[in-house]
C-alpha positions, -999 to +999 in steps of 0.1 A: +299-252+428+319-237+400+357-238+407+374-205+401+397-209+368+436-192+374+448-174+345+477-164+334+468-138+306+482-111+328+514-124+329+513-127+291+500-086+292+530-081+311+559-098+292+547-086+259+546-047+268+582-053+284+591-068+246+571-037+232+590-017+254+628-033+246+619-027+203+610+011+216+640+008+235+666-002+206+644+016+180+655+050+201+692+041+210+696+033+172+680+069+161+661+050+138+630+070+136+658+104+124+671+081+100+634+072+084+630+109+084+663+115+066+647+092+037+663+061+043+626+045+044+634+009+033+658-016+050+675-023+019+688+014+021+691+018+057+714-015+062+734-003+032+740+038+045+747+022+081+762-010+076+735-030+097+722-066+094+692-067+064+675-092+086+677-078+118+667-046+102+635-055+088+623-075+120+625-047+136+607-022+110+580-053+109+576-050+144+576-009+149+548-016+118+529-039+142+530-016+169+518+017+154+549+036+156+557+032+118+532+025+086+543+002+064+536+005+024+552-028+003+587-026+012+591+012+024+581+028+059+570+057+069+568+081+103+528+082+115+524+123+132+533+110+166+566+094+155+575+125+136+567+146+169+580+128+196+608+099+186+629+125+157+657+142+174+656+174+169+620+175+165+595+207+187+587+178+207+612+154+207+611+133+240+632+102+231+661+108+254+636+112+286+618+077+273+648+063+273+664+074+309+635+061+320+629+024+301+668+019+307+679+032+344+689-005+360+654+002+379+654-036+387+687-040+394+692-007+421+661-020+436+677-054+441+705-036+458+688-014+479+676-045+494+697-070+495+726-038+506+700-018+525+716+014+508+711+031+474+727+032+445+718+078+442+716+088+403+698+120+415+677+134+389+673+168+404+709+175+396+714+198+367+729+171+343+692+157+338+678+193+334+675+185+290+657+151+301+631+172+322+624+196+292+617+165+272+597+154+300+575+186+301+576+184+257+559+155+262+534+163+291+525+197+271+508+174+248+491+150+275+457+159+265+443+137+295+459+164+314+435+193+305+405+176+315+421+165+347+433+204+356+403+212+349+389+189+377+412+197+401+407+233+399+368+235+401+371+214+436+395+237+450+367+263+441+382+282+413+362+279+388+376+292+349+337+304+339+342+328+367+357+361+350+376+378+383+412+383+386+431+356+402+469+357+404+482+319+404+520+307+413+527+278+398+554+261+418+574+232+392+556+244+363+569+223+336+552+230+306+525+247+324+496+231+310+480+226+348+480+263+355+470+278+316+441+261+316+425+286+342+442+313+319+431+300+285+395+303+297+397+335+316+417+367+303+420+380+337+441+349+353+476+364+358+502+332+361+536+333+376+557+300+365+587+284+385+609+263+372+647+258+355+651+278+327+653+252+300+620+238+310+604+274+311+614+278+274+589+245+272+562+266+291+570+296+269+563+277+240+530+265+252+518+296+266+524+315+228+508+283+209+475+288+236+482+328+232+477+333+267+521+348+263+508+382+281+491+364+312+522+345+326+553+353+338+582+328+337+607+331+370+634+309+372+645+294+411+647+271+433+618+264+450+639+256+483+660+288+483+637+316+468+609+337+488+576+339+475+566+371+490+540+380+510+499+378+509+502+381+469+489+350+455+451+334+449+462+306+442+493+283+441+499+253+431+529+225+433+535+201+409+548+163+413+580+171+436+574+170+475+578+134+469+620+137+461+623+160+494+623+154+532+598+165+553+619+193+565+624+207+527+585+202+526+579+221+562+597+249+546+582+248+519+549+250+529+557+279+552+567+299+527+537+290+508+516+300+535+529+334+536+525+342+495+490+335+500+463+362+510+437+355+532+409+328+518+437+313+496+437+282+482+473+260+481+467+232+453+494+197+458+492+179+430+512+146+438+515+106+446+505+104+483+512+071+505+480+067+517+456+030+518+460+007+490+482+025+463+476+029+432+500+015+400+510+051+395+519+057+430+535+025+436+559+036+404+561+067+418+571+055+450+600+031+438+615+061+413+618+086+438+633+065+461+661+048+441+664+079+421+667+110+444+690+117+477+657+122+499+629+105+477+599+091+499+561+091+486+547+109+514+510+105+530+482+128+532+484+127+570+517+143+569+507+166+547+475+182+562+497+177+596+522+198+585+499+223+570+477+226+597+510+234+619+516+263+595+485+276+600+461+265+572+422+264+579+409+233+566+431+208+540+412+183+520+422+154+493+400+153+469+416+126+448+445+103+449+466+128+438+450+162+449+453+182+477+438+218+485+443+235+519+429+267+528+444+295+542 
């Protein structure tokens, strides 16, 4: 009988994508990918214009090299397209300040706390100092190509299927960029979308909407989703993004109400977020621990309180048709 070898290459995995993750980390804080852009592209000039170490330059350049996030040509460096995009400040889709709240938030250590103190240590991230982190955030997601197919997906087992050419009016509850929702306009010129979210992320969704030129299908409204009415018996379709998961189930019950009512009859209400349901996945589990250490009332809710409290609203049927998807029917 063959014994069962232990490995430890896992561990390995993990340690060397947390020291991928601390060169990202000081490459950012440093603006060093601006600075490559500005044309200080060796690290003869860049330790002379800035005054840093020569050494502790170019290990760092070597390593960014290694790592795909600069090309390296004899003794100069240069930004590859994704670089240039998404690590320049000041860039269209700059999202270096977002990648950085999240790689350095003292994850480990408020996680310590809240268990050793049993209490948290609240940076809430729905507060509107962190509303230019969640523009970067939905920057970044309006280029998450994995996201179109997945949309896609989601939308067809809900029933609303983009081939179909009928008129659908879709709210799109937390927007962000919007990508979720334009894919059903993008493929049919009748789909009318209405977009909530803060108005800095909205200019995100603005932009997308013109680059896909579906600008004269969508509306942009910006609320908050706990305060504003949705109105009544308007909508096809709506559909909340990843944010149930930083309220209580009270904000959710309300909610949910007035989603109910927005809806006209044979509706479909899409929830597209980490549930607490079974054996977790490594998203959710993340999910789980950021909401909670990083919003006054984050818990990763399960489907079963979900489709409870839909079905006490008065929903027909709710189904989850993934870890992640949820469509009840009015």
């Amino acid at each position: 009988m063959t014994r069962k070898r232990i490995s430890s290459d896992y561990l390995y995995d993990l340690i060397n994508g947390v020291l991928r993750t601390e060169v990202l980390k000081a490459s950012l804080k440093l603006d060093l990918f601006s600075t490559i852009s500005q044309g200080l592209n060796s690290a003869e000039r860049i330790s002379k214009a800035r005054g840093w170490s020569k050494e502790a330059i170019t290990l760092l350049l070597d390593s960014l090299s290694s790592l795909g996030f600069l090309k390296k040509k004899e003794d100069f460096y240069s930004l590859p397209k994704t670089s240039e995009v998404f690590f320049v400040r000041g860039s269209e889709g700059y999202g270096g300040g977002f990648i950085l709240s999240v790689i350095d938030s003292e994850v480990s250590e408020r996680l310590v706390e809240a268990i050793e103190k049993g209490k948290r240590r609240i940076c809430d991230v729905l507060e509107e100092e962190f509303e230019v982190l969640w523009a970067q955030d939905a920057s970044l997601e309006s280029r998450r190509h994995s996201r179109l197919k997945e949309s896609l997906w989601m939308w067809r087992k809900a029933g609303i299927k983009p081939e179909k050419k009928r008129k659908l009016l879709v709210l799109d509850l937390a927007s962000g960029c919007g990508i979720k929702s334009f894919v059903l306009a993008e493929r049919n010129p009748l789909v009318r979308i209405v977009c909530v979210d803060r108005g800095v992320v909205l200019e995100v969704a603005r932009k997308l909407a013109s680059k896909l030129k579906i600008l004269d299908q969508v509306e942009f409204v910006e609320g908050d989703i706990l305060e504003m009415d949705f109105g009544d018996e308007k909508y096809d379709a709506v559909l909340l993004g990843q944010l149930t998961y930083y309220w209580s189930l009270d904000q959710v019950r309300n909610v949910f109400e007035k989603v109910r009512r927005s809806l006209k009859e044979g509706g479909r209400f899409l929830l597209h977020v980490s549930m607490a349901d079974g054996k977790l996945s490594p998203e959710a589990s993340l999910d789980a621990i950021f909401c909670f250490l990083f919003s006054e009332e984050g818990r990763l809710h399960g489907f079963s309180d979900y489709k409870r409290i839909l079905e006490e609203k008065g929903f027909l049927r709710v189904e989850k048709y993934a870890p992640k998807v949820l469509v009840a029917y009015k």
